[in-house]
ZAMARGU-4260 file (C-alpha; in steps of 0.2 Angstrom, whole numbers, plus 5000, padded with zeros to 4 digits):
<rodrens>
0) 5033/5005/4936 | 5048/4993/4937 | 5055/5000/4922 | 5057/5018/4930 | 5067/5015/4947
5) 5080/5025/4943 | 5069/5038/4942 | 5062/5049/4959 | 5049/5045/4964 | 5037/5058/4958
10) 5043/5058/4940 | 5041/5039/4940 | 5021/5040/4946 | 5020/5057/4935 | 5027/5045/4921
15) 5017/5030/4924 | 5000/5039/4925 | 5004/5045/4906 | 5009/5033/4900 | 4995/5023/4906
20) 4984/5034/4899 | 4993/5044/4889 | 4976/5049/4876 | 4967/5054/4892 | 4982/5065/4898
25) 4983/5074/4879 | 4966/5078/4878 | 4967/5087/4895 | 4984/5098/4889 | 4971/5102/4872
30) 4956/5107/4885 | 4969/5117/4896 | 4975/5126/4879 | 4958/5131/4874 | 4952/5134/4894
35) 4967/5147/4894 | 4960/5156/4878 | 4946/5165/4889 | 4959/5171/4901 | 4969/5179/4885
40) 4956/5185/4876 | 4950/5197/4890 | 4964/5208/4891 | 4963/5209/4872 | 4947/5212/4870
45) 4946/5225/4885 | 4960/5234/4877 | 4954/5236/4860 | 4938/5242/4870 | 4946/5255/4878
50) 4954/5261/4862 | 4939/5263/4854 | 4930/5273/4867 | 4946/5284/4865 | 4944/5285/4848
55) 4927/5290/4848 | 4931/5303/4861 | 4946/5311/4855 | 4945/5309/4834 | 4927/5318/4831
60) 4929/5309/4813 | 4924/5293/4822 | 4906/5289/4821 | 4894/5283/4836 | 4888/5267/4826
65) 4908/5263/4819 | 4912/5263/4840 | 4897/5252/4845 | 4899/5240/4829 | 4917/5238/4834
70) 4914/5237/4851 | 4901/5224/4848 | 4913/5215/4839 | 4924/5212/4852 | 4911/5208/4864
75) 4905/5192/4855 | 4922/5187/4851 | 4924/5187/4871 | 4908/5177/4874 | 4914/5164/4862
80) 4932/5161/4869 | 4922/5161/4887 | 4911/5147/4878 | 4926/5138/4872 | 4935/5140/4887
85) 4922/5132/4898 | 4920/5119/4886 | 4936/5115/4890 | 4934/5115/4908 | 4923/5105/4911
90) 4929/5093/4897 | 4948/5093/4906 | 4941/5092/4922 | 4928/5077/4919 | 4942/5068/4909
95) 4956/5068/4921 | 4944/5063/4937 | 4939/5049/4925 | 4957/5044/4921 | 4964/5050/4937
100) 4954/5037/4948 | 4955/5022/4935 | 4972/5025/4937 | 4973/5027/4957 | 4961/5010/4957
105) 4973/5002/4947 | 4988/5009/4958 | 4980/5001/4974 | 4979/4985/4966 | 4995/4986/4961
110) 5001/4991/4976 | 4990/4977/4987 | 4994/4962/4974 | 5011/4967/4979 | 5008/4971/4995
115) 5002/4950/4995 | 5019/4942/4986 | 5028/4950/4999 | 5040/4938/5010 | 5035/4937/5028
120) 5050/4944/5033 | 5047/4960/5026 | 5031/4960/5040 | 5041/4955/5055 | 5054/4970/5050
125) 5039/4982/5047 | 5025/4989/5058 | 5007/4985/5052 | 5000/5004/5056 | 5017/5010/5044
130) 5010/5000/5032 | 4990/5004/5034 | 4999/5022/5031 | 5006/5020/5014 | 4987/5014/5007
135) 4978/5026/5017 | 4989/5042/5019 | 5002/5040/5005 | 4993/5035/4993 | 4979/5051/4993
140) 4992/5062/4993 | 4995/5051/4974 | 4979/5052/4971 | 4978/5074/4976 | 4996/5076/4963
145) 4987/5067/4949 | 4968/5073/4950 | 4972/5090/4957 | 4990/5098/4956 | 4995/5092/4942
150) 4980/5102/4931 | 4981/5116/4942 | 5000/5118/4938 | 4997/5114/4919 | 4985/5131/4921
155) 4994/5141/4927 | 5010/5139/4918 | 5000/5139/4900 | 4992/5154/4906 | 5008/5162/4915
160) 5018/5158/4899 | 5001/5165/4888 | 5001/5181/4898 | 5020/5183/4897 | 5019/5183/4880
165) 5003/5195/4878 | 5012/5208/4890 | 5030/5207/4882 | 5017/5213/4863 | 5010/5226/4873
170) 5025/5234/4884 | 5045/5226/4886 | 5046/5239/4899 | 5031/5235/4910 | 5035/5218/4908
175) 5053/5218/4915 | 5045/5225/4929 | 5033/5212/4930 | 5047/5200/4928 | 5058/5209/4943
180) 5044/5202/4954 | 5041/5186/4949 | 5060/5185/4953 | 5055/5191/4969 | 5039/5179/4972
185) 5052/5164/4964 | 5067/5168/4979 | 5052/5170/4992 | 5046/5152/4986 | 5061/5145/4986
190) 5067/5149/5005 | 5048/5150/5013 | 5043/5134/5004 | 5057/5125/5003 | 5056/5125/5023
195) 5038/5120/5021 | 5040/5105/5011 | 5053/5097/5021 | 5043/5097/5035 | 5027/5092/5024
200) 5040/5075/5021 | 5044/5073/5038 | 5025/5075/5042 | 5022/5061/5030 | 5031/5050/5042
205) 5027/5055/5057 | 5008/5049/5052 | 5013/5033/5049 | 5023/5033/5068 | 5009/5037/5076
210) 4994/5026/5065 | 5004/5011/5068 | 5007/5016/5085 | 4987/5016/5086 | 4985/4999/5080
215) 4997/4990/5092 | 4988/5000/5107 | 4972/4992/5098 | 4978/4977/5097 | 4983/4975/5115
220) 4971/4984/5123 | 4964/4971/5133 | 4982/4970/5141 | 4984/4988/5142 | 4967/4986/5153
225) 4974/4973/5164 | 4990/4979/5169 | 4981/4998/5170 | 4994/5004/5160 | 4981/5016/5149
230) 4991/5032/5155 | 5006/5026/5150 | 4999/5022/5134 | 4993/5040/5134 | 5009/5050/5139
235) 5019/5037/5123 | 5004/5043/5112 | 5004/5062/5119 | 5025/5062/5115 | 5022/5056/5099
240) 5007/5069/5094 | 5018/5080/5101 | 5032/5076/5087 | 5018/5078/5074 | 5012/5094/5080
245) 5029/5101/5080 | 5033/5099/5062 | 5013/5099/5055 | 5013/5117/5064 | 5030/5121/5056
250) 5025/5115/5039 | 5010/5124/5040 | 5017/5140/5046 | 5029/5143/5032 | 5016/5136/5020
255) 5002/5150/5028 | 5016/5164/5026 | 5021/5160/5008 | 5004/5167/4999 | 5001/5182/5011
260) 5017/5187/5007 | 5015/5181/4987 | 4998/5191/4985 | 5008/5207/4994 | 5020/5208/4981
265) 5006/5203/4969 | 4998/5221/4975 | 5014/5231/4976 | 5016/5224/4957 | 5002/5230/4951
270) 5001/5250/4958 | 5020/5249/4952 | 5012/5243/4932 | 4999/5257/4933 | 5010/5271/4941
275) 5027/5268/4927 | 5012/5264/4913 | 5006/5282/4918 | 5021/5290/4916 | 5025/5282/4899
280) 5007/5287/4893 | 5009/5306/4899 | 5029/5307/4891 | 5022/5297/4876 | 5039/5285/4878
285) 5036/5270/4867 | 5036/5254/4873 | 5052/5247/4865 | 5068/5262/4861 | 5067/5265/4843
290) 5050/5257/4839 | 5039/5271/4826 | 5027/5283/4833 | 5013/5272/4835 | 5022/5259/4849
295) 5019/5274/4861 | 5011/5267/4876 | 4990/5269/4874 | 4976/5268/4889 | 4971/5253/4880
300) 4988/5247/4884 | 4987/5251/4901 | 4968/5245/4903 | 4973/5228/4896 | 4990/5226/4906
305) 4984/5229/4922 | 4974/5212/4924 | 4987/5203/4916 | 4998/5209/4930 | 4985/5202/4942
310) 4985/5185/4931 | 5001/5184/4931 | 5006/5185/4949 | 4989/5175/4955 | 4998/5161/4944
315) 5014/5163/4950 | 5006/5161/4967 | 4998/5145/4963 | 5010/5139/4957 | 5022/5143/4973
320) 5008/5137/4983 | 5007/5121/4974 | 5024/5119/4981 | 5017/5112/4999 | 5006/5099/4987
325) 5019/5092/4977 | 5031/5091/4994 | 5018/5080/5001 | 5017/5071/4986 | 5036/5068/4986
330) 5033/5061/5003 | 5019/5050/4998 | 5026/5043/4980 | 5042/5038/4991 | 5033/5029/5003
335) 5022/5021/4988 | 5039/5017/4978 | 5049/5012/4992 | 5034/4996/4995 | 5031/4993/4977
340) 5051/4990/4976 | 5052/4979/4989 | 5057/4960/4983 | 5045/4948/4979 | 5045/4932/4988
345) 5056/4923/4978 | 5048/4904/4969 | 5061/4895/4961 | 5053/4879/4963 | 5047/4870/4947
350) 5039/4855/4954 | 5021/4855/4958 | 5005/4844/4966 | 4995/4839/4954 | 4977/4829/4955
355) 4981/4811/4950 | 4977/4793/4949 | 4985/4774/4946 | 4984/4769/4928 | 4982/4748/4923
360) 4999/4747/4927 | 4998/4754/4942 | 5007/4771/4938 | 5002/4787/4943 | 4996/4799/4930
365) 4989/4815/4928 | 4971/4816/4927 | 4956/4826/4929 | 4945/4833/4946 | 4931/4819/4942
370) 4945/4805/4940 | 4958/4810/4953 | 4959/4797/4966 | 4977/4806/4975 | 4989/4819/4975
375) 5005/4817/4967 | 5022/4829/4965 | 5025/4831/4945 | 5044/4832/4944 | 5051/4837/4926
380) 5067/4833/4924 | 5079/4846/4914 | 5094/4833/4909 | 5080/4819/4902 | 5067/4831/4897
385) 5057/4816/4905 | 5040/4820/4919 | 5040/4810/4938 | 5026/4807/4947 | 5029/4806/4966
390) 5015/4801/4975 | 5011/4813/4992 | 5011/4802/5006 | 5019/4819/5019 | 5037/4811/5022
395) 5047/4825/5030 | 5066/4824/5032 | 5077/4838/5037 | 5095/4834/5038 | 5109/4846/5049
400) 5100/4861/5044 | 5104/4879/5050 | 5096/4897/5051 | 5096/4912/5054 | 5083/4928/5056
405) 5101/4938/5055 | 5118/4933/5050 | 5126/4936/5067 | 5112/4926/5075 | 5110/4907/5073
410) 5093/4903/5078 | 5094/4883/5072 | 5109/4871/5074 | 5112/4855/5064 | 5093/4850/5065
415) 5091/4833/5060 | 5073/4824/5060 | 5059/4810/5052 | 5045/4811/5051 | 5036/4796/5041
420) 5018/4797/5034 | 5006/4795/5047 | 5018/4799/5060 | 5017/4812/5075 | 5030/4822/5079
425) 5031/4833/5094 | 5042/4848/5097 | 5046/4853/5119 | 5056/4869/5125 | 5057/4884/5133
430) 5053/4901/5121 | 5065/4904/5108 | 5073/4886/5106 | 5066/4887/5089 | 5049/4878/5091
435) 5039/4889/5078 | 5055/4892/5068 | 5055/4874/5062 | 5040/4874/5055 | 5042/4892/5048
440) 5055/4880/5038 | 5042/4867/5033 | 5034/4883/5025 | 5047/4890/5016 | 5041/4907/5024
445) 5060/4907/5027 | 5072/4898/5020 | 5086/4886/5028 | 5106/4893/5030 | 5114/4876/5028
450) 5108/4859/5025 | 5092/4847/5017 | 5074/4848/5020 | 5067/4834/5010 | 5046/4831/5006
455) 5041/4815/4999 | 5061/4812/4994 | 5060/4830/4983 | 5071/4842/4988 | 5060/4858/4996
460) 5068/4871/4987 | 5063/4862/4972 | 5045/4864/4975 | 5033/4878/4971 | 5031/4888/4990
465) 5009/4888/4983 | 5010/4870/4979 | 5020/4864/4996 | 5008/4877/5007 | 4994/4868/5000
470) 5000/4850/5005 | 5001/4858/5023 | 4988/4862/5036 | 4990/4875/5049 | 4981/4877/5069
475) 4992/4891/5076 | 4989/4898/5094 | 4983/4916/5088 | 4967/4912/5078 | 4964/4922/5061
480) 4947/4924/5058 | 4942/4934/5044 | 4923/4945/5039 | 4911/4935/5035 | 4901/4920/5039
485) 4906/4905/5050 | 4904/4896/5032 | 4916/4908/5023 | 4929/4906/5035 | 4929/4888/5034
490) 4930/4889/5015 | 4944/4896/5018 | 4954/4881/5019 | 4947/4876/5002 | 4938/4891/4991
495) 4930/4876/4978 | 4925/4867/4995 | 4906/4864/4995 | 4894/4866/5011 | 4893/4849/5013
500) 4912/4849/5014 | 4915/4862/5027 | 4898/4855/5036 | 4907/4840/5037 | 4926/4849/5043
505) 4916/4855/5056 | 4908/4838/5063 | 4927/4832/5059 | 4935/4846/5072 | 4920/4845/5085
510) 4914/4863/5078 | 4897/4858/5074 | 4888/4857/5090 | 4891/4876/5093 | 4889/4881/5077
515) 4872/4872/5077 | 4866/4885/5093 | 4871/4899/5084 | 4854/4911/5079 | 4860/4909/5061
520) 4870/4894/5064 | 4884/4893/5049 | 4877/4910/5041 | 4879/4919/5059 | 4892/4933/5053
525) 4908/4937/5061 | 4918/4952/5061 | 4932/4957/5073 | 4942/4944/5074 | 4928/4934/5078
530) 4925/4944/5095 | 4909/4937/5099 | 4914/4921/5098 | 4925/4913/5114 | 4942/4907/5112
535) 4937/4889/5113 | 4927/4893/5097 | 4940/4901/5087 | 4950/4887/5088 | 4939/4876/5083
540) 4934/4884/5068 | 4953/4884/5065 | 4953/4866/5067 | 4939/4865/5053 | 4946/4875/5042
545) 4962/4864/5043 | 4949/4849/5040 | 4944/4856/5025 | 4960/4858/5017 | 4961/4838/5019
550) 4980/4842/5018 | 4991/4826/5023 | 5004/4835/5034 | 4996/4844/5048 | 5007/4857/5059
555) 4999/4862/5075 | 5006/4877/5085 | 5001/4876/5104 | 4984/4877/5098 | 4977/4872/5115
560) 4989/4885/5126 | 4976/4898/5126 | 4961/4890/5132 | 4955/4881/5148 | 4956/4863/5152
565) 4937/4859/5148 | 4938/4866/5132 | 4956/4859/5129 | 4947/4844/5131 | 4933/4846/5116
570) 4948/4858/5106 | 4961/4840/5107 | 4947/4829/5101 | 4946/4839/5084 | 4961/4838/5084
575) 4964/4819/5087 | 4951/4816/5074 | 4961/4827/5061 | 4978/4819/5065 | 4972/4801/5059
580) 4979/4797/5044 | 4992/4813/5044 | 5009/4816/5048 | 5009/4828/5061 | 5020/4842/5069
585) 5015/4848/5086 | 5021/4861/5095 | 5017/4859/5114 | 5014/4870/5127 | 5005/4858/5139
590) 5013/4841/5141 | 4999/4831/5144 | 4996/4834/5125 | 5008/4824/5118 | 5010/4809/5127
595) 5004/4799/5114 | 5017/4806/5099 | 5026/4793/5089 | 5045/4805/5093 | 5047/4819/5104
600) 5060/4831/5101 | 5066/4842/5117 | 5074/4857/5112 | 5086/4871/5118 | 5092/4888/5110
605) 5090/4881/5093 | 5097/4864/5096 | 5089/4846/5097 | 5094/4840/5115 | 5083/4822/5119
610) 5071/4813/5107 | 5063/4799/5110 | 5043/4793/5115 | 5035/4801/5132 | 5042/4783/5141
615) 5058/4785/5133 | 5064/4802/5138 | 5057/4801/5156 | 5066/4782/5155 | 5080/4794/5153
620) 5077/4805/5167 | 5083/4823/5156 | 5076/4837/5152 | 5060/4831/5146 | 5058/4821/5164
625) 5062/4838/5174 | 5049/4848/5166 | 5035/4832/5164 | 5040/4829/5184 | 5042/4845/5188
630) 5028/4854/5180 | 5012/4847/5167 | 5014/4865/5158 | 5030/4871/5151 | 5032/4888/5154
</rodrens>
């Protein structure tokens, strides 16, 4: 799809579909062709029909068996292009549901893998229910152009360009007239649905307003409940309804006019064809000026032309009503194209965590799962075409680093900090001082302005953003639990990790006891968010899953701010027992928590104001001292 961004958005899908299946799109034009024969051979047939009844009645030299013969005639070549013609129909239409859907299950993969290599920057700009829209909304609207429209347009212009055809043989006079209203039907489509589709585009969005205005209410509707704020929430939900309603009923409107009025000039059409086909029949004017004696207009002609007319106009409707389809489609391939164009999170890193082990001479090499003994960083070098192997012990340096969510906006100023294998490193301040944003650093889920962020002595940038989230475990304040069992969502941490492992990340984070009451204990299944289980136990499953990632730098994000002090209490003892060994960066929400860090770093609208130990800084009688003295939670 890349390939055809120049292109608008609904050529590009139109193109990608065929070219993606490009044997499957032929056979259905072949199918159409021989589904259109039927419609063709009617008015043909009918007419040679009706000039042989005419025969037979007006030539008495005509026989009754010659009439029926050729009437018979006629008739079985009419039942054999209906055969061929719903041969083809039900081979087109089988084809193309089969095609259309392999190619609509590979567009949502598509679309969701990219979904995935998105940069987290692209979620913080964009609302979730916006995004739910373009898979749920957007992307049927895809699915309607491909499996429905586009066939049902391919019929009717074969047959509308088949009938032209057939009527311009039988009668250049009838047909201009014929033409005269298509013009007519072509004008009214133009203004009628042209009104139509814009508002079907604007429609479009509006849905996704108002689905990702229903997820945030769902979200946060326990504090909709506790503030009683659940008629605001209705009178924001009935104003945006309202904006949906006004242009769904003004798409519709326009879209509910446009075949009444199509079908009337349809009708006119038709007593027009029969009433000027009349009159050339009974002057005996023939159907081009200057054509011999026998191009006079017949009743066969007439016969014959008159369904035409109806087949002509009906598909000149469709095709006009198709018009409200294909604008919905424009609206839905946009939205579609406009994610799948987004960036890719960019990975220029090139150095990677590989399993290792010490050698005789006490060097690390790259081995095997059954012999690896650590974790090492494999460094090639581009100059000397020579490999390094650093061993991960979770040193983290960052030296006078910036950043910024936006250019006018510094969030981080001159950030300097150590933090040494095994130490703890604690971060204090009021929201916004750039707590979480540090460590969003440490992620690469953004990357730094100015300055050096060093891991193990290697450069950050240089490292592959899968290979450096893996050296790193997270316990965030706002637990993710995801459907499944208690087991699955420990896996999580490590998708090879056995049952004994995640067993054991769960005795490691104090999980086990509550798991062990559970009617199905590490099979019980949780869905929701984990709703039936408390807070407390969320975390703690957090905690395990961080446990069985076995990851040497741990970052902890007031993972204890939600929850009471008795639980706090059993939640910091998983966490103790995980932070041996680690280096660790805590976030703090409650004091009390980090008395025992190695560094504590206090710190105010993005800058680092006092570091030191818990008896240094209150030595020092600052900041940290005010809020430790003042009060034991920082609010």
């Amino acid at each position: 799809m890349n390939k055809n961004k120049k292109k608008s958005p609904l050529i590009r899908i139109l193109f990608d579909y065929i070219k993606m299946h490009r044997w499957a799109f032929l056979v259905s034009v072949v199918c159409i062709f021989f589904c259109v024969v039927g419609n063709i051979a009617a008015p043909l047939c009918l007419s040679n029909v009706t000039d042989a009844l005419n025969r037979y009645i007006v030539d008495k030299s005509v026989t009754y068996e010659t009439t029926v013969n050729e009437i018979l005639s006629y008739i079985y070549v009419l039942i054999a292009c209906y055969v061929v013609s719903i041969c083809g129909n039900f081979t087109y239409s089988q084809v193309t549901a089969i095609a259309g859907q392999k190619y609509m299950n590979d567009l949502r993969r598509h679309l969701f893998s990219h979904m995935e290599d998105l940069p987290i920057r692209y979620f913080d700009r964009n609302d979730k229910g916006d995004i739910m829209s373009v898979y749920i909304n957007d992307v049927d609207t895809v699915r309607q152009l491909i499996i429905q429209s586009l066939n049902t347009i391919m019929i009717c212009f074969i047959t509308f360009v088949s009938v032209l055809v057939m009527m311009i043989l039988f009668s250049v006079y009838l047909t201009l007239i014929v033409l005269v209203g298509a013009a007519a039907m072509i004008f009214v489509t133009i203004h009628v649905g042209g009104r139509s589709s814009k508002n079907f585009i604007a429609q479009q969005k509006m849905i996704g307003r108002q689905e990702g205005f229903v997820e945030e209410m769902m979200i946060g509707l326990k504090v909709i409940k506790s503030f009683c704020h659940e008629e605001e929430s209705k009178k924001d939900f009935d104003k945006i309804n309202h904006e949906l309603q006004d242009v769904g009923t003004k798409a519709n409107s326009y879209a509910n006019i446009l075949m009444p009025i199509l079908g009337n000039i349809g009708n006119f059409l038709y007593v027009l064809v029969a009433l000027v086909g009349s009159i050339l029949f009974v002057n005996h004017i023939p159907n081009v000026a200057g054509l011999p004696e026998n191009a006079e207009m017949s009743i066969g002609i007439i016969v014959a032309f008159l369904p035409m007319v109806k087949q002509f106009t009906n598909n000149t409707a469709e095709i006009s009503n198709q018009v409200n389809s294909i604008a919905m489609a424009v609206g839905g391939t946009s939205r579609v194209c406009q994610m799948l164009d987004e960036k890719k999170e960019i990975d220029d890193g090139y150095v990677t965590l590989v399993r290792a082990r010490y050698d005789e001479n006490h060097n690390i090499v790259e081995c095997d799962e059954k012999e690896q003994t650590i974790w090492a960083w494999k460094h090639p070098h581009s100059a000397t075409h020579d490999v390094t192997y650093t061993l991960l012990e979770g040193d983290i340096r960052m030296f006078d680093v910036d950043f910024a969510y936006n250019p006018d906006k510094v969030v981080l100023h001159n950030i300097t900090l150590y933090a040494k294998p095994g130490q703890k490193v604690a971060f204090v301040g009021a929201t916004g001082a750039g707590k979480t944003t540090i460590t969003n650093l440490l992620n690469r889920f953004y990357d730094i302005a100015d300055g050096k962020i060093r891991y193990d002595g290697i450069n950050i940038n240089k490292i592959c953003k899968k290979d450096l989230r893996r050296s790193l475990g997270m316990v965030l304040q706002d637990t993710n639990l995801f459907s499944g069992t208690i087991m699955d969502n420990i896996r999580y941490g490590k998708l090879d990790a056995t049952d004994e492992e995640c067993i054991a990340a769960a005795k490691l984070a104090n999980a086990d006891s509550f798991i062990s009451r559970l009617p199905k204990g590490y099979d019980t299944y949780i869905t929701n968010d984990g709703g039936n289980l408390s807070q407390g136990q969320r975390q703690l499953l957090s905690i395990a899953r961080a446990a069985v990632n076995n990851a040497p730098v741990l970052i902890l994000d007031e993972a204890t701010s939600s929850i009471d002090t008795r639980t706090e209490k059993i939640v910091t003892e998983g966490m103790d027992n995980l932070m041996k060994g680690r280096t660790v960066f805590v976030i703090a929400h409650r004091l009390s928590t980090i008395q025992n860090a190695d560094v504590i770093m206090v710190l105010d609208h993005g800058r680092i104001i006092e570091r030191g130990t818990h008896e240094e800084l209150i030595a020092q009688k600052g900041t940290y001292y005010q809020l430790y003295t003042g009060a034991f939670e920082l609010e």
